[in-house]
C-alpha positions as CSV (number, residue, x, y, z in Angstrom):
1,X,9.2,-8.2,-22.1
2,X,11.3,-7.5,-19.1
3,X,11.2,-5.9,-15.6
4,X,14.1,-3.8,-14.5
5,X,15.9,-5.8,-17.1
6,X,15.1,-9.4,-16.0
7,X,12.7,-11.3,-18.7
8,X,9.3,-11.8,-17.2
9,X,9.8,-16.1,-17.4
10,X,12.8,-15.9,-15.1
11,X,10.5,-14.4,-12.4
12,X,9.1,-17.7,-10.8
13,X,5.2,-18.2,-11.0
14,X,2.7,-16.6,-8.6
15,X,1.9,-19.2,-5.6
16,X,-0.6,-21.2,-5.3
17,X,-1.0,-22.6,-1.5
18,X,-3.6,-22.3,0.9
19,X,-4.1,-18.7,2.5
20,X,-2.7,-18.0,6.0
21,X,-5.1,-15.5,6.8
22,X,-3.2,-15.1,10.2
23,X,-0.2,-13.8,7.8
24,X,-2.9,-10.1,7.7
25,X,-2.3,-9.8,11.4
26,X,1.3,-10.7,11.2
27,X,1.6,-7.7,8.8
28,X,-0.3,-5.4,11.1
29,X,2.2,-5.8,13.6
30,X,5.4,-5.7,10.9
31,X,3.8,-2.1,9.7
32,X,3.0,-1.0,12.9
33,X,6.5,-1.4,14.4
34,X,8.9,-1.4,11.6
35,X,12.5,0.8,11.1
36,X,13.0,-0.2,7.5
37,X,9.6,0.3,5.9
38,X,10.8,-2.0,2.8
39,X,10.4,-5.1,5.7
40,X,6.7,-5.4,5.4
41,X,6.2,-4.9,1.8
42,X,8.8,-8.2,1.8
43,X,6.3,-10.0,4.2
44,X,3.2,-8.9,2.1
45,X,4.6,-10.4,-1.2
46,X,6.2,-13.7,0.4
47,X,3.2,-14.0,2.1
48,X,0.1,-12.9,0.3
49,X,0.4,-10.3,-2.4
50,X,2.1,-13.2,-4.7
51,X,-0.1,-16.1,-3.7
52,X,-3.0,-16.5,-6.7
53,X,-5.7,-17.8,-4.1
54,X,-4.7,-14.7,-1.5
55,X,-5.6,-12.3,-4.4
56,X,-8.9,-14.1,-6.2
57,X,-10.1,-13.4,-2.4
58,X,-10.2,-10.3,-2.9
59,X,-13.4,-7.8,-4.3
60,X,-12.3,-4.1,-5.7
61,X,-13.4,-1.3,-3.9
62,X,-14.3,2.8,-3.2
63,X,-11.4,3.8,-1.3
64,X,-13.7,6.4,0.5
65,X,-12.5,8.8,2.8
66,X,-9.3,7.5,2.5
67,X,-8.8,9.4,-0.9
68,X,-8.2,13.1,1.1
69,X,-5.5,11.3,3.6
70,X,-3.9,10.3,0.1
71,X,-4.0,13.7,-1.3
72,X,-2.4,15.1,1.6
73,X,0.5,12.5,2.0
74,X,1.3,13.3,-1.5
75,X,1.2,17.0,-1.3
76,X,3.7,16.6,2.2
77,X,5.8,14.4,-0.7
78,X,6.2,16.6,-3.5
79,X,5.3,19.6,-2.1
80,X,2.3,20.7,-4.2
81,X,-1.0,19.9,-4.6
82,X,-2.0,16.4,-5.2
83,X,-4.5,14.3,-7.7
84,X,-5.0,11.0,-6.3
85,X,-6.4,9.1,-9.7
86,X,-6.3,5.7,-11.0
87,X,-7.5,3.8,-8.1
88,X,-7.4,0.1,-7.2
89,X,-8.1,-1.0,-3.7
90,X,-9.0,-4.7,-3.2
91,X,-10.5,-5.2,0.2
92,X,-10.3,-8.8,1.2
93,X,-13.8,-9.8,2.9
94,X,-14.1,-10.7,6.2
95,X,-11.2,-8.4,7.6
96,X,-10.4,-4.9,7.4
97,X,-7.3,-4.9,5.4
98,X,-7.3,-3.8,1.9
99,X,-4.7,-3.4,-0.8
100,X,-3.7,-2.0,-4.0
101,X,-2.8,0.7,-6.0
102,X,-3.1,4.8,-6.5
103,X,-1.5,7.3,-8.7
104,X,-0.4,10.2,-6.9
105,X,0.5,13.2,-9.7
106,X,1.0,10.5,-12.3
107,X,3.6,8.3,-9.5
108,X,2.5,4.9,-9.0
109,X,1.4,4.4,-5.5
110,X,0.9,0.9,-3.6
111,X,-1.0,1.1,-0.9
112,X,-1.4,-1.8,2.3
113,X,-4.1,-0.7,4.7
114,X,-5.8,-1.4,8.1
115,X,-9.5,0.4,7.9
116,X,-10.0,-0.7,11.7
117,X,-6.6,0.8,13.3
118,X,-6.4,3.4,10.4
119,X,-2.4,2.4,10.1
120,X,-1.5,1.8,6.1
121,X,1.9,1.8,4.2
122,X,2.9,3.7,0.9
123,X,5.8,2.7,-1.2
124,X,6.1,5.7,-3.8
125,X,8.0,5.7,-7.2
126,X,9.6,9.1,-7.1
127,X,10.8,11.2,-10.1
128,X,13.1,11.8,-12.2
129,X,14.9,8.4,-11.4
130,X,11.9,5.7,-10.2
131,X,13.3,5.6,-6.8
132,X,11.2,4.0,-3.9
133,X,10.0,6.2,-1.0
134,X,8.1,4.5,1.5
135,X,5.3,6.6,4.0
136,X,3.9,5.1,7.0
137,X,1.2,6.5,7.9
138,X,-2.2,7.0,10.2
139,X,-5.8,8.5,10.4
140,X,-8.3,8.8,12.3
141,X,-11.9,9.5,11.3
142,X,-13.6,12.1,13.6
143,X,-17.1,11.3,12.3
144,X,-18.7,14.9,13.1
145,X,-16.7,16.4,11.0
146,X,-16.2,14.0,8.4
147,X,-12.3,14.7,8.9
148,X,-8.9,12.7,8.4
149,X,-6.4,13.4,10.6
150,X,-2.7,12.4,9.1
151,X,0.5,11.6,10.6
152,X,3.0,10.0,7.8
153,X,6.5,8.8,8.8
154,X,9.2,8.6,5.4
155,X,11.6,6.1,4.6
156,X,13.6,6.7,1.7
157,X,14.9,3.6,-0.5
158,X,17.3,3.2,-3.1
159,X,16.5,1.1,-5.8
């Protein structure tokens, strides 16, 4: 089997040192300020998201009201309605970060998210071609209503 033409045993094995939990944080901040959304999804795999004992921490979970904000990012992307299906979010315990994956109209969606800030990080595989779009975006819950507000940013990739 291969992965955008590279055999799967010339990609070197997961990880296995201790977690820098500190690393989560370290993210925050990268998502939060970054110009070139591709720089945190970097930090996130060198850092965590390939490290074997960073992702047995992890328990699956409902993403919640997070679902809607979803919806709506991917109906600002492709400019119609949105299903947002197929969901795996991994929370990691003990901190308010959570990962994982979403399909948004059939296109795979990962997702990195902050619950406590409400500041996540989509990278998008867009059609026809597979090319990477990358949303930053925000919400805040207004608990009366039960609403998400949703302010995305895009960043286009080539890949």
């Amino acid at each position: 089997m291969r992965i955008k033409g590279i055999p799967i045993d010339d990609f070197p094995p997961a990880s296995k040192e201790p977690v820098d939990l500190t690393k989560i944080e370290e993210l925050r901040q990268k998502i939060t300020t970054a110009v070139n959304f591709q720089e945190p999804w970097d930090f996130f795999f060198d850092h965590l998201g390939e490290n074997d004992n960073f992702l047995s921490m992890g328990q699956p979970t409902d993403p919640g009201p997070l679902r809607p904000a979803l919806q709506e990012i991917g109906r600002q992307l492709f400019g119609v309605d949105v299903i947002a299906n197929r969901t795996l979010f991994i929370e990691i315990p003990g901190t308010d970060f959570y990962h994982g994956a979403v399909f948004l109209n059939d296109q795979l969606t990962n997702l990195l998210f902050f619950q406590d800030s409400g500041i996540g990080l989509l990278s998008v595989m867009m059609p026809p071609d597979g090319k990477i779009t990358f949303v930053r975006f925000s919400t805040i819950q207004i608990p009366a209503e039960k609403a998400i507000t949703i302010q995305s940013s895009f960043s286009r990739a080539i890949h």
